[in-house]
FITITI-412425 format. One record per residue (C-alpha): residue in one letter; residue number from 1; x, y, z; chain. Coordinates in pm, whole numbers, plus 50000, padded with zeros to 5 digits. Example, Ala and Ser with C-alpha at 12.3 -4.5 7.8 and 13.67 -1.06 7.14 Angstrom:
<kekols>
<kekol resn="A" resi="1" east="51230" north="49550" up="50780" chain="A"/>
<kekol resn="S" resi="2" east="51367" north="49894" up="50714" chain="A"/>
</kekols>
This chain:
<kekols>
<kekol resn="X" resi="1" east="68797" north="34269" up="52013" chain="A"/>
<kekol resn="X" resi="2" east="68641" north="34619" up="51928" chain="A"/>
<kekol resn="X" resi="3" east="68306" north="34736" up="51878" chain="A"/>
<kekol resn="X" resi="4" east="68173" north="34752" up="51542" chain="A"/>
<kekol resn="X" resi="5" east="67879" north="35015" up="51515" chain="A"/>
<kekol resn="X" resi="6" east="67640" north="34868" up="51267" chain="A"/>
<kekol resn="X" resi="7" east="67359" north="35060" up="51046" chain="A"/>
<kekol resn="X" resi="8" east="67093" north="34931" up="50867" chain="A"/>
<kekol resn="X" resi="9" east="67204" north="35085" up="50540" chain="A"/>
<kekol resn="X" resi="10" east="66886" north="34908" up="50316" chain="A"/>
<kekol resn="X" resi="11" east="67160" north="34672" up="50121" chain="A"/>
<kekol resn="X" resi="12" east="67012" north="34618" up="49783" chain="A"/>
<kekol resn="X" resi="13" east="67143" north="34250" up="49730" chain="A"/>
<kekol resn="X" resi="14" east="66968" north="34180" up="50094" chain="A"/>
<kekol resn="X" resi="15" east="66683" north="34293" up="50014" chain="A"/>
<kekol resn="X" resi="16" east="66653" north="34152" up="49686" chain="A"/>
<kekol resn="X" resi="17" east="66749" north="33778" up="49834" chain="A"/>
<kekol resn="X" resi="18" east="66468" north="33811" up="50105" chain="A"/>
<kekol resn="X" resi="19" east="66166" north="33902" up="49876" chain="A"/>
<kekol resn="X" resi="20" east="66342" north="33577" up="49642" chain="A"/>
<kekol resn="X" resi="21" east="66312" north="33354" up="49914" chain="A"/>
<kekol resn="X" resi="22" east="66148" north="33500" up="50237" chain="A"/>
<kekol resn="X" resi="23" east="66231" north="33519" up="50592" chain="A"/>
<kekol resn="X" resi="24" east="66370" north="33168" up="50674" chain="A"/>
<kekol resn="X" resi="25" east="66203" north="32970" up="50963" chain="A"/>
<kekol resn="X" resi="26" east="66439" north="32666" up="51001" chain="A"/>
<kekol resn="X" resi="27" east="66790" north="32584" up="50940" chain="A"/>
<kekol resn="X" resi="28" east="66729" north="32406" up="50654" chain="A"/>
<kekol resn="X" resi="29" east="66516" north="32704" up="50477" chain="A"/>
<kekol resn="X" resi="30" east="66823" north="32930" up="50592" chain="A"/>
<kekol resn="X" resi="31" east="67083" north="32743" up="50430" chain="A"/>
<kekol resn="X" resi="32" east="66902" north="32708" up="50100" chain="A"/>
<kekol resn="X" resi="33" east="66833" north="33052" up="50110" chain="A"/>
<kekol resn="X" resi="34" east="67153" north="33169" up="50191" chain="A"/>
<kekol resn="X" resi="35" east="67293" north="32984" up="49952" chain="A"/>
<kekol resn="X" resi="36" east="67084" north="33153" up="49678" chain="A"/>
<kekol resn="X" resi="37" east="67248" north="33521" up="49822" chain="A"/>
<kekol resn="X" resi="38" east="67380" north="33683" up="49528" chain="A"/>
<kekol resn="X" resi="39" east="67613" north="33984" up="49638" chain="A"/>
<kekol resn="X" resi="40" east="67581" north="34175" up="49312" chain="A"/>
<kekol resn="X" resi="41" east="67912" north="34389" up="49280" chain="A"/>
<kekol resn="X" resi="42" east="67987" north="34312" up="49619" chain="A"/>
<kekol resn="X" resi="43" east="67811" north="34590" up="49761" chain="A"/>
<kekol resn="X" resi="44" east="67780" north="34450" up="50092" chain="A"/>
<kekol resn="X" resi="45" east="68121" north="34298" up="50131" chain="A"/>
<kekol resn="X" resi="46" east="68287" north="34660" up="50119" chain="A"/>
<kekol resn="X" resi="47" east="67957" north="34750" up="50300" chain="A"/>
<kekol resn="X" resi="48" east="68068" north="34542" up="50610" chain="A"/>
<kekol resn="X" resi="49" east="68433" north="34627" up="50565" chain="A"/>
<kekol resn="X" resi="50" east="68409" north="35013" up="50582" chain="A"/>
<kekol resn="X" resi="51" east="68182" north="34962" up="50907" chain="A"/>
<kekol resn="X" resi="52" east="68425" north="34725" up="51051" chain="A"/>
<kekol resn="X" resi="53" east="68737" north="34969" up="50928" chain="A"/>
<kekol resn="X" resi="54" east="68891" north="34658" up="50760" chain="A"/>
<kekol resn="X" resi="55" east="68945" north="34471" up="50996" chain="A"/>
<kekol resn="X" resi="56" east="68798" north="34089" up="51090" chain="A"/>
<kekol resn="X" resi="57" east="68494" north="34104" up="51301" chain="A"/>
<kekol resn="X" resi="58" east="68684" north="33886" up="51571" chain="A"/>
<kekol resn="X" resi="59" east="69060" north="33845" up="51534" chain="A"/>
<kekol resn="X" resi="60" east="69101" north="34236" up="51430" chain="A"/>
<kekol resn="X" resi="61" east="69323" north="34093" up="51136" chain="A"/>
<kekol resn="X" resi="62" east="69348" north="34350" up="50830" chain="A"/>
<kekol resn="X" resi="63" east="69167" north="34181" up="50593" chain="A"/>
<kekol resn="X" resi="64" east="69320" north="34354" up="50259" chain="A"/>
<kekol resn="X" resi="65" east="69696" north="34269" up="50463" chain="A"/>
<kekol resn="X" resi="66" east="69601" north="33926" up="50537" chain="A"/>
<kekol resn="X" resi="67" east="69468" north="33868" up="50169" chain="A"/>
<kekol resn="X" resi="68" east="69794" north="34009" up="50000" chain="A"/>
<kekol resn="X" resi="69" east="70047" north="33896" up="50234" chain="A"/>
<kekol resn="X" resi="70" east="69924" north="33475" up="50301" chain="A"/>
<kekol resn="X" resi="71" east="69666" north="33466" up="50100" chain="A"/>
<kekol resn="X" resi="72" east="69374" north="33427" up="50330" chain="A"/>
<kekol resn="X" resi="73" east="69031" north="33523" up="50249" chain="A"/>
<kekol resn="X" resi="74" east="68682" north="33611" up="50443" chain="A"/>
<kekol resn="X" resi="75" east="68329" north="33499" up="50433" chain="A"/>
<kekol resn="X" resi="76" east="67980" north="33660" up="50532" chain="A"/>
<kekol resn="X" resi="77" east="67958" north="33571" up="50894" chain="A"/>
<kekol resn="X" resi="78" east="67603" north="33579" up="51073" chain="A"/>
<kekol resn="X" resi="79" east="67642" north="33668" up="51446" chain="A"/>
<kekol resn="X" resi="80" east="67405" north="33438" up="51528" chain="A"/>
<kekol resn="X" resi="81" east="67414" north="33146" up="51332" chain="A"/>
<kekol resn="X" resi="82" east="67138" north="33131" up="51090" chain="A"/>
<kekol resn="X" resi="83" east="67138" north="32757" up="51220" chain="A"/>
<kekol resn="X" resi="84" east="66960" north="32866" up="51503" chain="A"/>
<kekol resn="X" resi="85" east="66841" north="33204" up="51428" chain="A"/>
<kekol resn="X" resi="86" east="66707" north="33127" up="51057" chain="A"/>
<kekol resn="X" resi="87" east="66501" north="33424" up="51061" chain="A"/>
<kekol resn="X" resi="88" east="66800" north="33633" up="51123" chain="A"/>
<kekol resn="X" resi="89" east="66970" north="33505" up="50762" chain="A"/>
<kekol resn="X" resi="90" east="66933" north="33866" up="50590" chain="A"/>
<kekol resn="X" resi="91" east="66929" north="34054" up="50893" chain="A"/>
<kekol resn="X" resi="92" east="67186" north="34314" up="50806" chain="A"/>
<kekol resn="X" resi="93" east="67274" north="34370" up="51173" chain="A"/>
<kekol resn="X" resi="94" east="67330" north="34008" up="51207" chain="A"/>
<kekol resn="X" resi="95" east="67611" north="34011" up="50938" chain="A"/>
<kekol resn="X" resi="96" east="67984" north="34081" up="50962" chain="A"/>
<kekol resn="X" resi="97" east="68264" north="34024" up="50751" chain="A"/>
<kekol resn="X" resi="98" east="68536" north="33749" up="50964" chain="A"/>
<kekol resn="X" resi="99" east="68808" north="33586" up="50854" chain="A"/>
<kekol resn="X" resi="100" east="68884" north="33284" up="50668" chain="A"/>
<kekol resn="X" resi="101" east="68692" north="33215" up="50323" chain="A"/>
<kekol resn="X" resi="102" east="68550" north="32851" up="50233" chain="A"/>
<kekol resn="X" resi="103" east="68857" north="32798" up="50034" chain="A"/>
<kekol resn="X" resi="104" east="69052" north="32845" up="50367" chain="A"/>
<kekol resn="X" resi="105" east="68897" north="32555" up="50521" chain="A"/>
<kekol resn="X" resi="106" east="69104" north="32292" up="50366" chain="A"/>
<kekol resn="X" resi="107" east="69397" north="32408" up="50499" chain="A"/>
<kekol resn="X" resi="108" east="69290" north="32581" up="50853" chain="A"/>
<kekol resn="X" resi="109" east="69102" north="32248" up="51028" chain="A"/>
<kekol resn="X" resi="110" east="69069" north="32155" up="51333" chain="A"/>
<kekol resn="X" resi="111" east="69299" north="32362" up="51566" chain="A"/>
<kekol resn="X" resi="112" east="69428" north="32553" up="51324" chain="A"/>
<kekol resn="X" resi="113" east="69107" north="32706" up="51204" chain="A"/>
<kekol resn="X" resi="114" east="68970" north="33036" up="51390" chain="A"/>
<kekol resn="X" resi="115" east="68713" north="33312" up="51393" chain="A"/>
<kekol resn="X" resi="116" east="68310" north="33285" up="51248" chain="A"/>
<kekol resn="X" resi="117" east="68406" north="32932" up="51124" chain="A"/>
<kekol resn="X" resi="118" east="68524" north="32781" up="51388" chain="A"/>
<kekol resn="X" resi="119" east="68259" north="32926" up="51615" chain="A"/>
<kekol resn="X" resi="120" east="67964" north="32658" up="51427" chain="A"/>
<kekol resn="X" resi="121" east="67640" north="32631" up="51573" chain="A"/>
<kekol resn="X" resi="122" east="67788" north="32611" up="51943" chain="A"/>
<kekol resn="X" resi="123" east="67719" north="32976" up="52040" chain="A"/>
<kekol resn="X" resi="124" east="67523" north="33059" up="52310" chain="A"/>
<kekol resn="X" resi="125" east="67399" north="33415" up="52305" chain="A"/>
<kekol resn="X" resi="126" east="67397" north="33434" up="52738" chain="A"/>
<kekol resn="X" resi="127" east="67794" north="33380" up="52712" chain="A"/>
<kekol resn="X" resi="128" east="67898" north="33524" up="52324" chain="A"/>
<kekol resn="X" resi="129" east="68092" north="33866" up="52395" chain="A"/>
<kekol resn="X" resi="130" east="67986" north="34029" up="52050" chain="A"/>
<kekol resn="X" resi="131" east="68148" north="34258" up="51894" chain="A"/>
<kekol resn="X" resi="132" east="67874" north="34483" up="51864" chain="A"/>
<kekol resn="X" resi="133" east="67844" north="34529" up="52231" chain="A"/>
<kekol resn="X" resi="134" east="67969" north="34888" up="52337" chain="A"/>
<kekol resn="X" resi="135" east="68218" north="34761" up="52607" chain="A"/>
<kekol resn="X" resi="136" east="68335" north="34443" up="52444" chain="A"/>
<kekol resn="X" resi="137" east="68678" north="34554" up="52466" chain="A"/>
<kekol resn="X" resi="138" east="68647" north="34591" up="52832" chain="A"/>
<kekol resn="X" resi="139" east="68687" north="34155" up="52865" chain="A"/>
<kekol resn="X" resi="140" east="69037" north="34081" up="52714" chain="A"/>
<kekol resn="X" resi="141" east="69328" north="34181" up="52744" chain="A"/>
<kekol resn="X" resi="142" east="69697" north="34068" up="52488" chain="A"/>
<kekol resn="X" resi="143" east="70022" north="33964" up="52601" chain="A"/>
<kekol resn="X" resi="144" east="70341" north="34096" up="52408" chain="A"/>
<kekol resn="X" resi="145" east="70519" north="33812" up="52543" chain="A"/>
<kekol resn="X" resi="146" east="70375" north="33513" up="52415" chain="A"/>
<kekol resn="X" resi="147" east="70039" north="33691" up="52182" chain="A"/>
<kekol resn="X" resi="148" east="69768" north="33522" up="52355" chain="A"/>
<kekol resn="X" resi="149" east="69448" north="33643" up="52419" chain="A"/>
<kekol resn="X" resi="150" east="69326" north="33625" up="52787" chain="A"/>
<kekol resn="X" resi="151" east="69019" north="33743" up="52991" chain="A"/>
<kekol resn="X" resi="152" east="69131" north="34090" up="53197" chain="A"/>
<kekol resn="X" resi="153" east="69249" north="34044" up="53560" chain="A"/>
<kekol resn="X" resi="154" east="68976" north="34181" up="53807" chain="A"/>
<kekol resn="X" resi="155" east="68673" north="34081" up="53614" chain="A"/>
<kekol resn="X" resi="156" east="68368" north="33902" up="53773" chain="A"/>
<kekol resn="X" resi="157" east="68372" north="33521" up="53750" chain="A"/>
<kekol resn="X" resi="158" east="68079" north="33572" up="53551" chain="A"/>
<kekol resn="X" resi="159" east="68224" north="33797" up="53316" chain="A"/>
<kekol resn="X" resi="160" east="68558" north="33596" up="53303" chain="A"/>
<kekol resn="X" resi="161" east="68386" north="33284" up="53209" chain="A"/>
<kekol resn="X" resi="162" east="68195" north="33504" up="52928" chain="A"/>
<kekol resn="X" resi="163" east="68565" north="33634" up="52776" chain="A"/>
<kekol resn="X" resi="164" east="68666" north="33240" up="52825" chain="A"/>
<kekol resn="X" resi="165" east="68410" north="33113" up="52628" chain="A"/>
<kekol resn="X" resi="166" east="68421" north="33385" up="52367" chain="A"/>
<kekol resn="X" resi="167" east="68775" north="33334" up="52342" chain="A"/>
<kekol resn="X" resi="168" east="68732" north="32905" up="52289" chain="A"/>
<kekol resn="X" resi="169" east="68414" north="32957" up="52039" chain="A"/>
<kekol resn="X" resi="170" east="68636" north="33130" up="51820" chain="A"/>
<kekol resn="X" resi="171" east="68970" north="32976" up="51887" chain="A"/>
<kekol resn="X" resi="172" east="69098" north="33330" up="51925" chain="A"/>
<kekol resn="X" resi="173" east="69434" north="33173" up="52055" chain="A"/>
<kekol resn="X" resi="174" east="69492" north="32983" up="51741" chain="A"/>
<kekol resn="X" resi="175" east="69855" north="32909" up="51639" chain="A"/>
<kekol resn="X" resi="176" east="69845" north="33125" up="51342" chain="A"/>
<kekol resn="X" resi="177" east="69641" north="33419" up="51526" chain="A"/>
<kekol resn="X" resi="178" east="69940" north="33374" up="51804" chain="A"/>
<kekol resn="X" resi="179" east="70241" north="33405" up="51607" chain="A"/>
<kekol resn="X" resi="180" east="70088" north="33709" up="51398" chain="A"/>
<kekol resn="X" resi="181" east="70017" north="33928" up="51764" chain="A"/>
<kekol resn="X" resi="182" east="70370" north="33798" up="51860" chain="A"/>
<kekol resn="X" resi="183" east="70521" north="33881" up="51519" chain="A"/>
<kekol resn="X" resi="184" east="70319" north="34260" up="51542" chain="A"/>
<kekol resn="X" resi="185" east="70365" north="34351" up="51928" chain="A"/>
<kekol resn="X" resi="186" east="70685" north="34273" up="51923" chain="A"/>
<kekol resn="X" resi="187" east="70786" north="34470" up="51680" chain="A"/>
<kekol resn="X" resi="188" east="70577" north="34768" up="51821" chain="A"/>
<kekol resn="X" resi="189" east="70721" north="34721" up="52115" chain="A"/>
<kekol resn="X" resi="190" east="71099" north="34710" up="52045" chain="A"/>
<kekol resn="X" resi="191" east="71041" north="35049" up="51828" chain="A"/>
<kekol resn="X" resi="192" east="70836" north="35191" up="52121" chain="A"/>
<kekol resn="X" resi="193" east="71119" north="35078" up="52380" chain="A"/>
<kekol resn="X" resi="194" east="71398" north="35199" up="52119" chain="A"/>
<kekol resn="X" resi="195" east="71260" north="35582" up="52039" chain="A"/>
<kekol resn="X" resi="196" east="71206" north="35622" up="52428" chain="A"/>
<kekol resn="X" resi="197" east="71556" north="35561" up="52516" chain="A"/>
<kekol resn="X" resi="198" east="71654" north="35828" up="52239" chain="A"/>
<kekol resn="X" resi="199" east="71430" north="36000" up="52441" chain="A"/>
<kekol resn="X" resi="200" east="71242" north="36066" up="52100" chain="A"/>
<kekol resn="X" resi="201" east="70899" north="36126" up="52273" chain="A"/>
<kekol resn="X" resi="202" east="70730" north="36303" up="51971" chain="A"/>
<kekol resn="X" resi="203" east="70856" north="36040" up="51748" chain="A"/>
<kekol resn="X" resi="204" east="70666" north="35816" up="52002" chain="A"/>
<kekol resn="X" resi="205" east="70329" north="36005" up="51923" chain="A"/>
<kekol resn="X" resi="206" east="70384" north="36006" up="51567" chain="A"/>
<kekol resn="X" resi="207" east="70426" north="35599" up="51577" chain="A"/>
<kekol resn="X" resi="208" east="70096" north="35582" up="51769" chain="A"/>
<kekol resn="X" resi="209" east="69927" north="35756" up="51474" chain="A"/>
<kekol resn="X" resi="210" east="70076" north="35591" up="51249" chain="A"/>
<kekol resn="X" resi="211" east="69960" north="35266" up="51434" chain="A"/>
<kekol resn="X" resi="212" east="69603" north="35349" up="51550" chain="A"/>
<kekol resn="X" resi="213" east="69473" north="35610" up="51261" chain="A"/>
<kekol resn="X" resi="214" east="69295" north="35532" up="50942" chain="A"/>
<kekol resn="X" resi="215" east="69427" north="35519" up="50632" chain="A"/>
<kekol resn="X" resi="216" east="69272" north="35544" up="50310" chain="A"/>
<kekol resn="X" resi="217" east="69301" north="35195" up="50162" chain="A"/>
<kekol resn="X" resi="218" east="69163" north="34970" up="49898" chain="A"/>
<kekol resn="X" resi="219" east="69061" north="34579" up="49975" chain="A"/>
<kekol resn="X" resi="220" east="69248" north="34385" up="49668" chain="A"/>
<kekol resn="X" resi="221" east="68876" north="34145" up="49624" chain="A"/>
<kekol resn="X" resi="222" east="68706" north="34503" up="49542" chain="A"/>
<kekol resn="X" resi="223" east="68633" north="34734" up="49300" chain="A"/>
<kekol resn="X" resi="224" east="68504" north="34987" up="49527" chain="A"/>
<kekol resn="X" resi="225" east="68750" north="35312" up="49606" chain="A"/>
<kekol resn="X" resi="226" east="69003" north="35253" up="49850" chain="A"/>
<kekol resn="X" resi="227" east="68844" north="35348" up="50236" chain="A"/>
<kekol resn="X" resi="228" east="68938" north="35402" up="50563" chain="A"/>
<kekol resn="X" resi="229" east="69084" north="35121" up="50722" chain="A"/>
<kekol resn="X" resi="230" east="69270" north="35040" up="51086" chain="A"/>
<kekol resn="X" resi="231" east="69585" north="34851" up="51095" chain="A"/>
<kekol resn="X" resi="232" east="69542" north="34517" up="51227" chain="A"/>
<kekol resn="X" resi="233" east="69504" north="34404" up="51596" chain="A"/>
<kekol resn="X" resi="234" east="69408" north="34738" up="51697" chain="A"/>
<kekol resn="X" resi="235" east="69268" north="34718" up="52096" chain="A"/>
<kekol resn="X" resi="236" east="69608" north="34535" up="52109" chain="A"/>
<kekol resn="X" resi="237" east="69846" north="34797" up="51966" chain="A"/>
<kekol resn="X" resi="238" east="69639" north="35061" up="52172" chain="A"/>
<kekol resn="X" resi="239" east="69693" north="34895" up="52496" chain="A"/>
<kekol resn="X" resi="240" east="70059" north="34954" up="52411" chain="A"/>
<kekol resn="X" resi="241" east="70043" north="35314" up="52391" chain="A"/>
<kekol resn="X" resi="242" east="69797" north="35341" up="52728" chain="A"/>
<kekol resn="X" resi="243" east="69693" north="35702" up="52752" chain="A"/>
<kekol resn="X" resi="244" east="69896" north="35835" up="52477" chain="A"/>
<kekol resn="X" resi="245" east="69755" north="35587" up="52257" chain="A"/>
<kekol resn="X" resi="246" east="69387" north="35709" up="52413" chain="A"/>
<kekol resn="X" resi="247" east="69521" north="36094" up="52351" chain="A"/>
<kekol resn="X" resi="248" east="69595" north="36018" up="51968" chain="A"/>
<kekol resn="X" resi="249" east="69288" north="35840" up="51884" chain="A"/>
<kekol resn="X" resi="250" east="69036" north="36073" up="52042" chain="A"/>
<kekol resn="X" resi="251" east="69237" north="36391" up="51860" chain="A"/>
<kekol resn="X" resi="252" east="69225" north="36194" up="51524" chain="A"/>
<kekol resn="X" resi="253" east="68941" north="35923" up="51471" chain="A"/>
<kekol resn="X" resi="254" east="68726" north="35961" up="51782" chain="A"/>
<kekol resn="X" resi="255" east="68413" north="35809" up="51630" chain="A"/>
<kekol resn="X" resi="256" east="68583" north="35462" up="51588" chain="A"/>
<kekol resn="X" resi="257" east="68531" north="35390" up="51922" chain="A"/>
</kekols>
């Protein structure tokens, strides 16, 4: 998980959708009123996207890759659940863009299904890492081997049972969230393994910048200019490179952090 650095930017569409139907004071007023959101032009979608540099509030997933390659979509995602924090419904800090659109649904249940839909109304802001929080990246750690998830070794039982239950609200070890980190570290990993036997070290650097730099891209749902984006499963990939990895983003794209 990395931090995503939110601004209250005065979205139009918000704005217009709260003086339409006021500040909700009960589940049932937020859902009708959310409902009624209109996002004109989709102004907020590439809103969230270029704050969250493409990427899915929780699983890191590329969203533009993940749309083109399988298909899979997103969906306006409150942090906390507008089920229990109504008044929170057009609260632009308490929206993110996660994977997994309604469409999705039918085919990603039970198990299977992962991220801001999975996580329902069970969240419990004392235990919820979020992804907002500056040193949310400081509670898991990824595993080449297998692509799991998992809290980081020397943690505080108290902060290891936070990373557990973040990690179970959002089914972050889901079977299709696992193969992809296999699929990606693994491949990372062999080419990292390969060019250091060549003893190719400054092809080395020029893979982590390839890996952990933005690019200027376009999301295929939006008519907006294309916009800096991170490839996906990016605390991952950095843990990969360690300190050259740290080097490399601090020379190139230091604010992302």
């Amino acid at each position: 998980m990395r931090r995503i650095k939110k601004q209250v930017r005065g979205n139009a569409n918000l704005a217009a959708a709260q003086a339409n139907n006021g500040i909700p004071a009960t589940h049932d007023a937020a859902r009708r009123a959310w409902k009624n959101f209109r996002d004109n032009r989709n102004t907020l979608f590439h809103q969230l996207l270029v704050e969250q540099f493409g990427l899915c509030c929780y699983t890191e997933l590329n969203l533009a890759d993940i749309q083109n390659t399988h298909g899979i979509g997103s969906h306006f995602e409150h942090e906390q659940p507008k089920s229990l924090f109504p008044t929170r419904t057009f609260d632009e800090l308490n929206l993110l863009r996660s994977a997994l659109s309604d469409q999705d649904l039918k085919t990603y249940t039970g198990s299977a299904r992962f991220a801001g839909h999975h996580k329902g109304s069970l969240y419990n802001p004392n235990l919820f890492i979020s992804p907002q929080s500056a040193n949310c990246r400081d509670y898991f750690v990824y595993l080449p081997l297998d692509g799991s998830i998992q809290p980081k070794s020397g943690l505080s039982a108290a902060d290891t049972a936070k990373a557990d239950y973040t990690i179970t609200l959002l089914n972050l070890n889901a079977p299709f969230l696992i193969a992809e980190r296999r699929r990606w570290l693994k491949e990372i990993e062999d080419e990292i393994t390969r060019l250091i036997n060549d003893n190719a070290v400054e092809a080395v650097r020029h893979l982590a910048e390839c890996e952990l730099t933005l690019t200027p891209r376009k999301h295929p749902q939006l008519i907006q200019p294309a916009f800096a984006q991170l490839r996906a499963f990016h605390s991952a990939t950095r843990a990969l490179f360690g300190s050259l990895g740290e080097q490399v983003i601090q020379q190139h794209c230091a604010h992302i952090d």
